[in-house]
C-alpha positions as CSV (number, residue, x, y, z in Angstrom):
1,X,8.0,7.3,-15.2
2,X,10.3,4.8,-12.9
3,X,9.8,4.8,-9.6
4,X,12.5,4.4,-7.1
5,X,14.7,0.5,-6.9
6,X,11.7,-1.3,-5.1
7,X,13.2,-2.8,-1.6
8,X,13.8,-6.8,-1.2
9,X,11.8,-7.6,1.5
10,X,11.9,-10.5,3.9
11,X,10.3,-11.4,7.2
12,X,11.9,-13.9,9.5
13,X,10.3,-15.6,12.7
14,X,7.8,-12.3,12.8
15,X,5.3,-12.6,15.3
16,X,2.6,-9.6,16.5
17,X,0.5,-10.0,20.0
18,X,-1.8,-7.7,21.6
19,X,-2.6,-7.6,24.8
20,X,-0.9,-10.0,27.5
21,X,-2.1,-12.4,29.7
22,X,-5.4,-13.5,29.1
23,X,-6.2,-11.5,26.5
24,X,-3.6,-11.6,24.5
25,X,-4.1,-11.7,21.0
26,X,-1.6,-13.0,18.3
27,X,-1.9,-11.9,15.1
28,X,0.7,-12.9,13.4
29,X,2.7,-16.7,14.3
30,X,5.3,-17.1,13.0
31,X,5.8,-15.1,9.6
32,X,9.0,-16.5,7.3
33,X,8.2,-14.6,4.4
34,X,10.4,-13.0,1.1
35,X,9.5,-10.8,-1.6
36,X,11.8,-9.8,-4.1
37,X,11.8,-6.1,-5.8
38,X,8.7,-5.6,-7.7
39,X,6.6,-8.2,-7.5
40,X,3.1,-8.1,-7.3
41,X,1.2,-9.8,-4.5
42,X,-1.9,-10.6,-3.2
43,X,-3.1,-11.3,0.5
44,X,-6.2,-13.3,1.1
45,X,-7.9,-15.0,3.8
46,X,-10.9,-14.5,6.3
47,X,-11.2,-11.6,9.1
48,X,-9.1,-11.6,11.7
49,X,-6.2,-13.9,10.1
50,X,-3.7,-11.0,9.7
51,X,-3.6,-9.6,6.9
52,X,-3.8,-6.0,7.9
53,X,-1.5,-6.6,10.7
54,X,1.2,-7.8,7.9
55,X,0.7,-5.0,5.8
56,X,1.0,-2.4,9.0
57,X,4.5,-4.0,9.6
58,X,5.8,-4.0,6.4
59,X,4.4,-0.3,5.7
60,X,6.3,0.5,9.5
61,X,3.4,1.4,11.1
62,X,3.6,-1.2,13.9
63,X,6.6,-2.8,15.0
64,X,6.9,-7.0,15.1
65,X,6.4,-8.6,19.0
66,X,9.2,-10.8,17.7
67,X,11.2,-11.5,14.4
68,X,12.6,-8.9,12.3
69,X,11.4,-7.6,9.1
70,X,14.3,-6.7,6.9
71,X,14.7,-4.6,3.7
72,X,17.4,-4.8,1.1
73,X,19.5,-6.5,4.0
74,X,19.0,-4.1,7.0
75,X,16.7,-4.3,9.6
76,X,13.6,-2.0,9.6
77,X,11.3,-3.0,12.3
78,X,12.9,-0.9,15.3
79,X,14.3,1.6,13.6
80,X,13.9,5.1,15.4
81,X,10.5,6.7,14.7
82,X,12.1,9.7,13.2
83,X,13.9,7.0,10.5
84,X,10.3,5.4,10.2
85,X,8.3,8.0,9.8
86,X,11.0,9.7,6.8
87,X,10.9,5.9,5.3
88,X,7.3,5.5,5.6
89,X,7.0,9.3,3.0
90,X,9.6,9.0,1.2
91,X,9.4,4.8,0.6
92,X,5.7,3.4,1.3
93,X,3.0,4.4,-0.6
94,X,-0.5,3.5,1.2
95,X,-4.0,3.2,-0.2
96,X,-7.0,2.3,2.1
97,X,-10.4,0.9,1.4
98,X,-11.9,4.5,2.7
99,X,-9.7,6.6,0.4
100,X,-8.8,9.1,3.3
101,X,-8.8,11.9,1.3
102,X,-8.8,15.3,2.8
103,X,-12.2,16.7,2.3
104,X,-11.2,20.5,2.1
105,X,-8.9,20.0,-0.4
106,X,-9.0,19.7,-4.3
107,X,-7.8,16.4,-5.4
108,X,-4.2,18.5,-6.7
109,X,-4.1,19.5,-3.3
110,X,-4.5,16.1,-2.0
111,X,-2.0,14.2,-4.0
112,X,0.8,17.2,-3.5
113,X,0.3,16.6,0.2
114,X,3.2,14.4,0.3
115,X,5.0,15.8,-1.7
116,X,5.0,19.0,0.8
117,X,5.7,16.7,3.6
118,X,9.1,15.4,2.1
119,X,10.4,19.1,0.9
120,X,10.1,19.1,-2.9
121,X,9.6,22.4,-4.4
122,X,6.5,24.3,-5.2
123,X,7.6,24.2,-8.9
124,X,8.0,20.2,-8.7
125,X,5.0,19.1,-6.6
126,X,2.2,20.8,-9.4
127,X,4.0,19.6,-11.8
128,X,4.5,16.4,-10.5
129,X,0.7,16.6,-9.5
130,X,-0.8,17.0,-13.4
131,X,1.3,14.5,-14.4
132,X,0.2,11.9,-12.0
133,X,-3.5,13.1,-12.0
134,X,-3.4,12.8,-16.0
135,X,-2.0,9.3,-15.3
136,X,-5.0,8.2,-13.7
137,X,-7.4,10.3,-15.9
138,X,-8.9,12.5,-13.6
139,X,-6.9,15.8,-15.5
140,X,-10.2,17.7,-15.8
141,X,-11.1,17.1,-11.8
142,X,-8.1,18.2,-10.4
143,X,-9.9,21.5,-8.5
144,X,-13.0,18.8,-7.6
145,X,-12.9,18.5,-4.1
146,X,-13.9,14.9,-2.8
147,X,-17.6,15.0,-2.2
148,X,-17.6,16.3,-5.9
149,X,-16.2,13.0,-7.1
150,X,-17.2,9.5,-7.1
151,X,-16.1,6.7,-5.0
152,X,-13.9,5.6,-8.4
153,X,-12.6,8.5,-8.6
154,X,-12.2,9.5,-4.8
155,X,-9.9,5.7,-5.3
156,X,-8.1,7.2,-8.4
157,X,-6.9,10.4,-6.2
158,X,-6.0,8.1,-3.6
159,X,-3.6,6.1,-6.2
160,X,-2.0,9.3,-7.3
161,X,-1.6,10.6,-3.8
162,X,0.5,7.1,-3.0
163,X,2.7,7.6,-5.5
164,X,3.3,10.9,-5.3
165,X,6.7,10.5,-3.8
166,X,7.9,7.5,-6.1
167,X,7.8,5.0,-3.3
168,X,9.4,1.6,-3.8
169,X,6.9,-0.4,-2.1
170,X,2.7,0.3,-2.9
171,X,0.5,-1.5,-0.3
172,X,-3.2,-1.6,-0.6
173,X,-5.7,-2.8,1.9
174,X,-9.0,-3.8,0.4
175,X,-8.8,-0.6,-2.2
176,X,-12.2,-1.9,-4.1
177,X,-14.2,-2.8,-1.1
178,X,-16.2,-0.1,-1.3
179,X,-16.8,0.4,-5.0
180,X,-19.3,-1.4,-7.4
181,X,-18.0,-3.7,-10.1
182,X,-17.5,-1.3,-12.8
183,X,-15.2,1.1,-10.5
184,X,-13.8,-2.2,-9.3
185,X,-12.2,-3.0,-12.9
186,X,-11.4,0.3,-13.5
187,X,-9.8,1.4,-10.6
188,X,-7.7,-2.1,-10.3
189,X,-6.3,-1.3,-14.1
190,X,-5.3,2.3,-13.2
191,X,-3.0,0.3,-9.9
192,X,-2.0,-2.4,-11.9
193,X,-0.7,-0.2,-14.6
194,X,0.9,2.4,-12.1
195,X,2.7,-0.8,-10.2
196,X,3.8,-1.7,-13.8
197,X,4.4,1.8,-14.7
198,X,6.6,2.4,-11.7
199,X,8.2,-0.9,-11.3
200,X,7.4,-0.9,-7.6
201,X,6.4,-3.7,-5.4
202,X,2.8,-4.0,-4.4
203,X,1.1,-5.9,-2.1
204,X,-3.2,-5.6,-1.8
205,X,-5.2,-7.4,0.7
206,X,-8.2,-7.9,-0.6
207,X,-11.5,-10.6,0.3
208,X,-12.3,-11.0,-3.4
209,X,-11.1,-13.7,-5.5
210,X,-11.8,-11.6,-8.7
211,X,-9.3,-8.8,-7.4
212,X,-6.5,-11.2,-6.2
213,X,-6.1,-12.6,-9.2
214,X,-5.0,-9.8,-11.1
215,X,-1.3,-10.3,-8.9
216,X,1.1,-12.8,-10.3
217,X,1.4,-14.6,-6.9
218,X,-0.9,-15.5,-4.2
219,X,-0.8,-15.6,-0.4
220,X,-3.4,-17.2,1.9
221,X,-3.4,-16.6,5.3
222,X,-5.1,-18.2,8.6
223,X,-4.7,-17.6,12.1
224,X,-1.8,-15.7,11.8
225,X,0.4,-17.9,9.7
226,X,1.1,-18.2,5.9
227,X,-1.0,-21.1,4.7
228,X,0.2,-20.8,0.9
229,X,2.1,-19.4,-1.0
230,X,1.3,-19.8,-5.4
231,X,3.4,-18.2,-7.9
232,X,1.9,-17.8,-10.9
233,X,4.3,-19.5,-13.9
């Protein structure tokens, strides 16, 4: 399975503030920043350096204070919501440190969520569904509902739900940091061999040293700016 022709991506000038006046907060300083179609990339640094911010703005969740943020050549950060939201379903697949998982739903129903949200077909979105499900290896829990599964699992959902829509571009924000080492490993192969799998780009913040370097290159941030940038030969 091929996912859809991944996005180039590339920040320029990209600044994000909170507040004014006083209490402004900037997030972001100054972002000049390009990642070409399928890469795999890591975000590091400590708390409040911006990671999540930079993933909010490339997954157009947030909109840039100043800069623009372009994909493939057009401009993406001010689009109209309606054109954000359809590119955020249809383009950007999200996974989350707390899974987010519906919690009256099976898992089939969880990952066909999206699915229903961009119009596919009954027909298309179960089978679409077992074969993502199977592709993560949780085929026999697919009527579990989320308390019945464990935190690894619970993850593995969460990685079939993101793709469910064959986005371009998979971001991930700390999706081990709430799992033990064993669901750690496990969990990291099943993304690292969708992202490969699919041939879209992915970028995962994560605090732990063990998980960034599973990406081929490596970004470290600090108060707000990009403090290096290592490509893996």
């Amino acid at each position: 399975m091929r996912g859809v022709q991944p996005p180039a991506i590339r920040l320029s000038g990209v600044r994000k503030t909170y507040g004014s006046g006083s209490g402004a907060v900037r997030a972001l300083d100054g972002v000049d920043l390009a990642i070409a179609p399928g890469e795999f990339v890591s975000v590091e640094g400590p708390s409040g350096c911006g990671k999540t911010t930079l993933l909010n703005l490339l997954g157009l969740l947030d909109q840039p204070t100043e800069g623009t943020i372009e994909f493939d050549g057009s401009p993406v950060a001010r689009l109209p919501e309606r054109d954000r939201a359809r590119r955020r379903l249809t383009g950007v697949g999200f996974i989350f440190q707390r899974f987010y998982l519906l919690p009256t739903l099976t898992a089939e129903e969880n990952v066909a969520l999206p699915m229903r949200g961009a119009g596919r077909s009954a027909a298309e979105r179960v089978a679409r569904t077992r074969d993502l499900l199977a592709s993560v290896g949780l085929t026999e829990r697919r009527n579990s509902r989320p308390h019945q599964l464990s935190g690894g699992e619970e993850q593995r959902v969460a990685i079939a739900r993101a793709l469910a829509n064959d986005p371009g571009l998979l971001l991930a924000d700390e999706p081990t940091g709430e799992l033990d080492r064993a669901n750690t490993e496990s969990v990291l192969d099943v993304l690292v061999e969708a992202q490969r799998r699919t041939g879209a780009t992915l970028v995962l913040v994560t605090h732990n040293p063990a998980v960034a370097r599973r990406a081929r290159r490596h970004l470290t941030m600090a108060d707000g700016k990009v403090a290096s940038d290592v490509r893996e030969a």
